[in-house]
C-alpha positions as CSV (number, residue, x, y, z in Angstrom):
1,X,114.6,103.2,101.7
2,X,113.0,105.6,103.8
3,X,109.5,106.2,104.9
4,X,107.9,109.1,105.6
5,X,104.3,109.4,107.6
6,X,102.1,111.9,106.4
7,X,98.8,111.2,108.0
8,X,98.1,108.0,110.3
9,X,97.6,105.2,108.1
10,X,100.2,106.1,105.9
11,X,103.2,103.1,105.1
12,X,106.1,103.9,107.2
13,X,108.1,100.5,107.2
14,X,109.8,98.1,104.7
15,X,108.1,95.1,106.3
16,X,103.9,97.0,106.1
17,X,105.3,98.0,102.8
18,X,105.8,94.4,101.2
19,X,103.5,93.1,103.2
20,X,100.7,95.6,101.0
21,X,102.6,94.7,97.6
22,X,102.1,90.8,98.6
23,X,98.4,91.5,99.1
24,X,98.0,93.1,95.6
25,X,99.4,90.0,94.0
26,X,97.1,87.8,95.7
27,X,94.0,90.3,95.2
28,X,95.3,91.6,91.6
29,X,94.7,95.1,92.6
30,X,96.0,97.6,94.6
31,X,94.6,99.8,97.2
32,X,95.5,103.6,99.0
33,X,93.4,103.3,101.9
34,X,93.6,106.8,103.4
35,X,97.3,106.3,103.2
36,X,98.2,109.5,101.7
37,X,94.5,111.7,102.6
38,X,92.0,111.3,104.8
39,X,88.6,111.1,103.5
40,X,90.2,109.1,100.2
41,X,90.3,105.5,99.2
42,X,91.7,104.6,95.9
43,X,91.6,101.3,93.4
44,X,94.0,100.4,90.5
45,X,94.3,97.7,88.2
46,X,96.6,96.7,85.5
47,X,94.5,96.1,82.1
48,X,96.0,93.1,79.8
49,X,96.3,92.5,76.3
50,X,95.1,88.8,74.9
51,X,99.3,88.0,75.7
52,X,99.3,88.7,79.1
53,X,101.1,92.2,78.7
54,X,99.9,95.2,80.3
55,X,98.7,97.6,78.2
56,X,97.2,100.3,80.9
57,X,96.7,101.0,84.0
58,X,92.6,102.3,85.6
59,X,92.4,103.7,88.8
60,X,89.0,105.1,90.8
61,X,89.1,107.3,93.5
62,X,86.2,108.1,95.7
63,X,85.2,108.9,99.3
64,X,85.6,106.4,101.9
65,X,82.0,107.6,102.9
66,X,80.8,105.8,99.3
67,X,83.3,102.8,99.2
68,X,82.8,100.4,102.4
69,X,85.6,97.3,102.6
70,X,85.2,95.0,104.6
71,X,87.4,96.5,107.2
72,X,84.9,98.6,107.6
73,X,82.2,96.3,108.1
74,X,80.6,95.9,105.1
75,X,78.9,92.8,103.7
C-alpha cells in the first residue's frame, strides 16, 4: 500500500494508518482531522438497524475554527 502526503497532517504510513482505524473502534467514529485540507475537520458514524446491521452512514464537516477537540485544548 502506498501513501501519499498531501498537506501535513495527512496519513502517510501503514503503522499511523491502523493505528487511526484502531481509534475509531474504540471511539465508534471516525475522524479527518485536517488530513486531506486545511481549515477542515470531519465526523462520521455508522447508523444501525435494531439487528446490529448498518443501514447508513452520517458525516458533518465543519471548520476547525467551530469544532475544538481536545487536542486542541478544549474542555
Amino acid at each position: 500500500m502506498e501513501f501519499s502526503q498531501y498537506i501535513p497532517k495527512t496519513i502517510t504510513s501503514k503503522d499511523a494508518f491502523l493505528a487511526e482505524l484502531d481509534e475509531v473502534k474504540r471511539c465508534g467514529y471516525g475522524k479527518d482531522d485536517e488530513e486531506s485540507e486545511l481549515g477542515l475537520r470531519c465526523f462520521a458514524v455508522s447508523i444501525y438497524d435494531r439487528l446490529s446491521n448498518i443501514l447508513a452512514a452520517l458525516s458533518l464537516l465543519t471548520s476547525i475554527f467551530r469544532c475544538n477537540t481536545a487536542e486542541d485544548g478544549a474542555n
